[in-house]
Biotite code that builds the C-alpha atoms (Angstrom):
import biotite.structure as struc

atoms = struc.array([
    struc.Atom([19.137, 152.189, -33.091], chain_id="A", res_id=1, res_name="UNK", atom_name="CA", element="C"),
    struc.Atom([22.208, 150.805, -31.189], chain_id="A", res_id=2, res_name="UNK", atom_name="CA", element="C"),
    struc.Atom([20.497, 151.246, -28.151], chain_id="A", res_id=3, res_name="UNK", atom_name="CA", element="C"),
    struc.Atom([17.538, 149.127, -29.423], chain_id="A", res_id=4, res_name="UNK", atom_name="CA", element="C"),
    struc.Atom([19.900, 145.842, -30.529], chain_id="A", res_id=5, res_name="UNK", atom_name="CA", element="C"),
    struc.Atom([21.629, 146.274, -26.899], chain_id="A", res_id=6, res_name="UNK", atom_name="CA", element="C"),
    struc.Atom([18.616, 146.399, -25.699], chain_id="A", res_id=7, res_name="UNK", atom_name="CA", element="C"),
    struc.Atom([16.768, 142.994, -27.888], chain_id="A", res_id=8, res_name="UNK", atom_name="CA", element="C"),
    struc.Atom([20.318, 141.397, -26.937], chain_id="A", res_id=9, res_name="UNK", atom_name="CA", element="C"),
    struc.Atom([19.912, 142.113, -23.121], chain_id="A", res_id=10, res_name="UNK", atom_name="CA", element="C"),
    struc.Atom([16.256, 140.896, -23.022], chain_id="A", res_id=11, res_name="UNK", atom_name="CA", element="C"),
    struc.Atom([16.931, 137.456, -24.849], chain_id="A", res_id=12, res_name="UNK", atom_name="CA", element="C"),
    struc.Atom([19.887, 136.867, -22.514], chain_id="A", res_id=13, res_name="UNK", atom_name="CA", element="C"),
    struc.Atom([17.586, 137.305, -19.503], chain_id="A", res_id=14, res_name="UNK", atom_name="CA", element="C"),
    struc.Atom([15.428, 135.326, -20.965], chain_id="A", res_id=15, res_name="UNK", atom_name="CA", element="C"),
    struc.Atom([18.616, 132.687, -21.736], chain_id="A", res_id=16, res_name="UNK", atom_name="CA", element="C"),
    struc.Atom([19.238, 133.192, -18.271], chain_id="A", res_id=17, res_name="UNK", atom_name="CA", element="C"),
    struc.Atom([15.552, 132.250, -16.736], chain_id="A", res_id=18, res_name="UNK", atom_name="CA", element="C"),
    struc.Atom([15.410, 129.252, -18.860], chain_id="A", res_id=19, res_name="UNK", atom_name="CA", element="C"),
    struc.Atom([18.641, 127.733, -17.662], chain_id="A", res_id=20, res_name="UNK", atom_name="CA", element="C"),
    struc.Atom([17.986, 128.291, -13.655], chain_id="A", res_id=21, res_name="UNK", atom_name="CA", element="C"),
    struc.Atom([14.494, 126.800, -14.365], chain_id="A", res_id=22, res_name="UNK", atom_name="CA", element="C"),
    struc.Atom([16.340, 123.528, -16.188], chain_id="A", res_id=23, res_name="UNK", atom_name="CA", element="C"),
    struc.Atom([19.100, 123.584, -13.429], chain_id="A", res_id=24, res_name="UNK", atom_name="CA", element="C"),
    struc.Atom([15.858, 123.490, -10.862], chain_id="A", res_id=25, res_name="UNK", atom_name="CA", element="C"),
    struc.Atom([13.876, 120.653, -12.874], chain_id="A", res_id=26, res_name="UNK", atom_name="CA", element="C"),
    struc.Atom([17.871, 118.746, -13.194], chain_id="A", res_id=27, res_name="UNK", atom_name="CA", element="C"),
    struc.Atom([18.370, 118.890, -9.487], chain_id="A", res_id=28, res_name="UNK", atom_name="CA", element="C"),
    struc.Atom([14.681, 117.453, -8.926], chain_id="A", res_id=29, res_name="UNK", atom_name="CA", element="C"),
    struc.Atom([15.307, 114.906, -11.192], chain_id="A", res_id=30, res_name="UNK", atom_name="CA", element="C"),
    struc.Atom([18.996, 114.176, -9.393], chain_id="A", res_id=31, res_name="UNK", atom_name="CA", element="C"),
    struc.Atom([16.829, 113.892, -6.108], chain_id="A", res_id=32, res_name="UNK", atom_name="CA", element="C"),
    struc.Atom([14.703, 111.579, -7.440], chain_id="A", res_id=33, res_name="UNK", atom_name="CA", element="C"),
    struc.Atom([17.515, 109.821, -8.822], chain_id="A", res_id=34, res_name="UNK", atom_name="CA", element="C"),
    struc.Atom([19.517, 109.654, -5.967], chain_id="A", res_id=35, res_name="UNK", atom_name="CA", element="C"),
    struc.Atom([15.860, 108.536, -3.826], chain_id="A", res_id=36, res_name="UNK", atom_name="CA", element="C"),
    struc.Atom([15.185, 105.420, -6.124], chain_id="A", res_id=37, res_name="UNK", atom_name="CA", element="C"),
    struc.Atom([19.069, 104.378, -5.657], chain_id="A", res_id=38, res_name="UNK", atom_name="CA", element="C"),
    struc.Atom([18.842, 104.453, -2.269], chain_id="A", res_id=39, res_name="UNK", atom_name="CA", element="C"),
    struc.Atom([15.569, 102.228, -2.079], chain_id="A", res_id=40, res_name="UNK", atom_name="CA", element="C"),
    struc.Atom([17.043, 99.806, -4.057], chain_id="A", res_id=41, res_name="UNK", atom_name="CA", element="C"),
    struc.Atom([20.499, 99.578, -2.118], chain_id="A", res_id=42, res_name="UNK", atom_name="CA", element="C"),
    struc.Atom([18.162, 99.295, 1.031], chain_id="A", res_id=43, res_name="UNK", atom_name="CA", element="C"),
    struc.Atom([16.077, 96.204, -0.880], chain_id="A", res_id=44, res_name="UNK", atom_name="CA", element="C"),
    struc.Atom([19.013, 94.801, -2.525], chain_id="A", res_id=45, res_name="UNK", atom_name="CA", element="C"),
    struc.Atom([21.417, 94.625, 0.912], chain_id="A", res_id=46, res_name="UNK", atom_name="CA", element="C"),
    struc.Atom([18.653, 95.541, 3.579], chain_id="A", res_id=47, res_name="UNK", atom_name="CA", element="C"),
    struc.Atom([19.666, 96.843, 7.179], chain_id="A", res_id=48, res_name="UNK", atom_name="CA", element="C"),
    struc.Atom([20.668, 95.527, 10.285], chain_id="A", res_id=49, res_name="UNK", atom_name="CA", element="C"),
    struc.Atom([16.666, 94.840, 11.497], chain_id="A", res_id=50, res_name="UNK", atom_name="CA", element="C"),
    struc.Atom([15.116, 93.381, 7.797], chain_id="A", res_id=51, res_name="UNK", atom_name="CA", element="C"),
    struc.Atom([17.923, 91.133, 5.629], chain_id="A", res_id=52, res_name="UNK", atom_name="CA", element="C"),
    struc.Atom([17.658, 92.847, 2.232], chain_id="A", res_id=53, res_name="UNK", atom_name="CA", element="C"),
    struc.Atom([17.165, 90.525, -0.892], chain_id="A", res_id=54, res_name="UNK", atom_name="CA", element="C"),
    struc.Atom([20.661, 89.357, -1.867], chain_id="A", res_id=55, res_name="UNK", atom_name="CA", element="C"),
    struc.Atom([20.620, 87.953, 2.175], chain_id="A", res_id=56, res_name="UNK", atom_name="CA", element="C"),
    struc.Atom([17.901, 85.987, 1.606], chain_id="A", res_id=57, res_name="UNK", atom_name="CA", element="C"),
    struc.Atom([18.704, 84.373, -1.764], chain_id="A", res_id=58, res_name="UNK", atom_name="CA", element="C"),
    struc.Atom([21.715, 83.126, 0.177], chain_id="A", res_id=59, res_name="UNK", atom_name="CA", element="C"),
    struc.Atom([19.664, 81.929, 3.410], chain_id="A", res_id=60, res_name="UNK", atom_name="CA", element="C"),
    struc.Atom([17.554, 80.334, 0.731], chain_id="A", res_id=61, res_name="UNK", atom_name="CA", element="C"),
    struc.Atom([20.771, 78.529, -1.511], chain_id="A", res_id=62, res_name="UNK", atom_name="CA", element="C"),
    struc.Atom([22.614, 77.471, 1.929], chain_id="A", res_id=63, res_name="UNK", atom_name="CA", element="C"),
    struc.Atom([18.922, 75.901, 3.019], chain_id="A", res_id=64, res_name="UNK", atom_name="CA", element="C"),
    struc.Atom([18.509, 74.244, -0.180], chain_id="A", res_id=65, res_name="UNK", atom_name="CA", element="C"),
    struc.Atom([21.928, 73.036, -0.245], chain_id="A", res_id=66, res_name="UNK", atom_name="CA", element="C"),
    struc.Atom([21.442, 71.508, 3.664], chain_id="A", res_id=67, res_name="UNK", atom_name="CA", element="C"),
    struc.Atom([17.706, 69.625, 1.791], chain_id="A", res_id=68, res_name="UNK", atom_name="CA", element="C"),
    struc.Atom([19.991, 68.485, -0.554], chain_id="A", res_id=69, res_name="UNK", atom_name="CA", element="C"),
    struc.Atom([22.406, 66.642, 1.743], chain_id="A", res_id=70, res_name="UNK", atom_name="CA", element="C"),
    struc.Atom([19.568, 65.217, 4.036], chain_id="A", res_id=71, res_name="UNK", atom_name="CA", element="C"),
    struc.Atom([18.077, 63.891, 1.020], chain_id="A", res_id=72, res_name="UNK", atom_name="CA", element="C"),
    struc.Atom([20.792, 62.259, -0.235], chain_id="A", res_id=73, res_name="UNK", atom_name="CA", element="C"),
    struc.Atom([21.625, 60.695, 3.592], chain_id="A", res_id=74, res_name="UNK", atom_name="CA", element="C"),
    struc.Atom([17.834, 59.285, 3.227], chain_id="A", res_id=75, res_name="UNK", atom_name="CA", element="C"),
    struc.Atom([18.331, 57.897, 0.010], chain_id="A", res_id=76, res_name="UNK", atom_name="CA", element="C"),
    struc.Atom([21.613, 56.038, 1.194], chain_id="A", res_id=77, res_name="UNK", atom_name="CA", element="C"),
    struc.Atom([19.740, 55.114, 4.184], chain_id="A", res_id=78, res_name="UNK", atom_name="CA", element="C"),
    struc.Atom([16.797, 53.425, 2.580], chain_id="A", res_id=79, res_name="UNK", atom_name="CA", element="C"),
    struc.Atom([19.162, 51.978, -0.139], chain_id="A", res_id=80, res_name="UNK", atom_name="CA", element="C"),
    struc.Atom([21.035, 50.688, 2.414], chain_id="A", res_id=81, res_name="UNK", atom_name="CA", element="C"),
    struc.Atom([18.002, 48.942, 4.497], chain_id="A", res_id=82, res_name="UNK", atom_name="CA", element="C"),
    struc.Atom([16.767, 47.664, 0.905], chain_id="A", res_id=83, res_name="UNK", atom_name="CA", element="C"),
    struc.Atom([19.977, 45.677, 0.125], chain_id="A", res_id=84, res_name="UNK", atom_name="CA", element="C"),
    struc.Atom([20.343, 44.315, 4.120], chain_id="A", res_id=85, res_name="UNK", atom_name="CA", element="C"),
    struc.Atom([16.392, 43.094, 3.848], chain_id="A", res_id=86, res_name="UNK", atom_name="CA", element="C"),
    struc.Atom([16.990, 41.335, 0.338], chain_id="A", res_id=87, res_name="UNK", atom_name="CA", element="C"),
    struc.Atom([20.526, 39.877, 1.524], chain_id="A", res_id=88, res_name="UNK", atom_name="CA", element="C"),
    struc.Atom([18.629, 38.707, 4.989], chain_id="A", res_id=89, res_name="UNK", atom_name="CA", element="C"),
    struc.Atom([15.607, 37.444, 2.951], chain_id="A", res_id=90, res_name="UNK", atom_name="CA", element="C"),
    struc.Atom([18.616, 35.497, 0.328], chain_id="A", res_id=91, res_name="UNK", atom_name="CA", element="C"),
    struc.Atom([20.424, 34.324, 3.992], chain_id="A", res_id=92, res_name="UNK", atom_name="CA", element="C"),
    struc.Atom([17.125, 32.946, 5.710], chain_id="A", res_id=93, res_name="UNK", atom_name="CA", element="C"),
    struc.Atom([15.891, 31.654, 2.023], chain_id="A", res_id=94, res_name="UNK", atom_name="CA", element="C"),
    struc.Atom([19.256, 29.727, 1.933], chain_id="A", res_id=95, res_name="UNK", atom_name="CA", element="C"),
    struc.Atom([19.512, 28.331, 5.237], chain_id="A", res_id=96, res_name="UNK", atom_name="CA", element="C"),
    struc.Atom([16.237, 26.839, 4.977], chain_id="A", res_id=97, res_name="UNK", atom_name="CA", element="C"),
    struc.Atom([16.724, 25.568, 1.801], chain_id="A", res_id=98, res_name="UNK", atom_name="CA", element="C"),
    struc.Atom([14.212, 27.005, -0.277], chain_id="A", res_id=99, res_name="UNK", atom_name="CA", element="C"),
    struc.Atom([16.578, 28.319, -3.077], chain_id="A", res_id=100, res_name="UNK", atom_name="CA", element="C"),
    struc.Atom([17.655, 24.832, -4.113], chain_id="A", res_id=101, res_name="UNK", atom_name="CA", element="C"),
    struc.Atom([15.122, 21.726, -4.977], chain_id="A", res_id=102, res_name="UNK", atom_name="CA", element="C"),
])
């Protein structure tokens, strides 16, 4: 009868054992996988030296934007500018011919 138990006990730990080197197999492929998709997304998020990865090219595209910006701004100044010369020429040459007063 002893022999029996030992014998049950031995045959569930086996079986304890089996089960645990089959989850420690299915954790490392899950580890690998983990460790795969981490690695993609470092590559997309910071790229290599041949391809600029994403955060690269969100700044390329602020700095760009921010260069638009100015030149707009110089334009608008410019034509602002060339707006209040032609209506202060147009008030001059008014005035000296005499238009503005009867």
């Amino acid at each position: 009868m002893p022999n029996e138990n030992l014998h049950s006990i031995e045959l569930v730990l086996r079986e304890i054992q089996i089960t645990l080197k089959n989850q420690d197999a299915r954790l490392a492929e899950h580890m690998d996988a983990a460790k795969n998709r981490e690695a993609k997304f470092d590559l997309l998020m910071n790229g290599t030296a041949e391809s600029p990865g994403i955060l690269t090219r969100l700044d390329r595209t602020e700095q760009t934007l921010k260069s638009y910006s100015r030149l707009l701004w110089i334009v608008i100044g410019a034509v602002v500018t060339q707006v209040v010369v032609g209506v202060s020429a147009g008030i001059v040459i008014v005035a000296k011919v005499g238009l503005l007063h009867p």
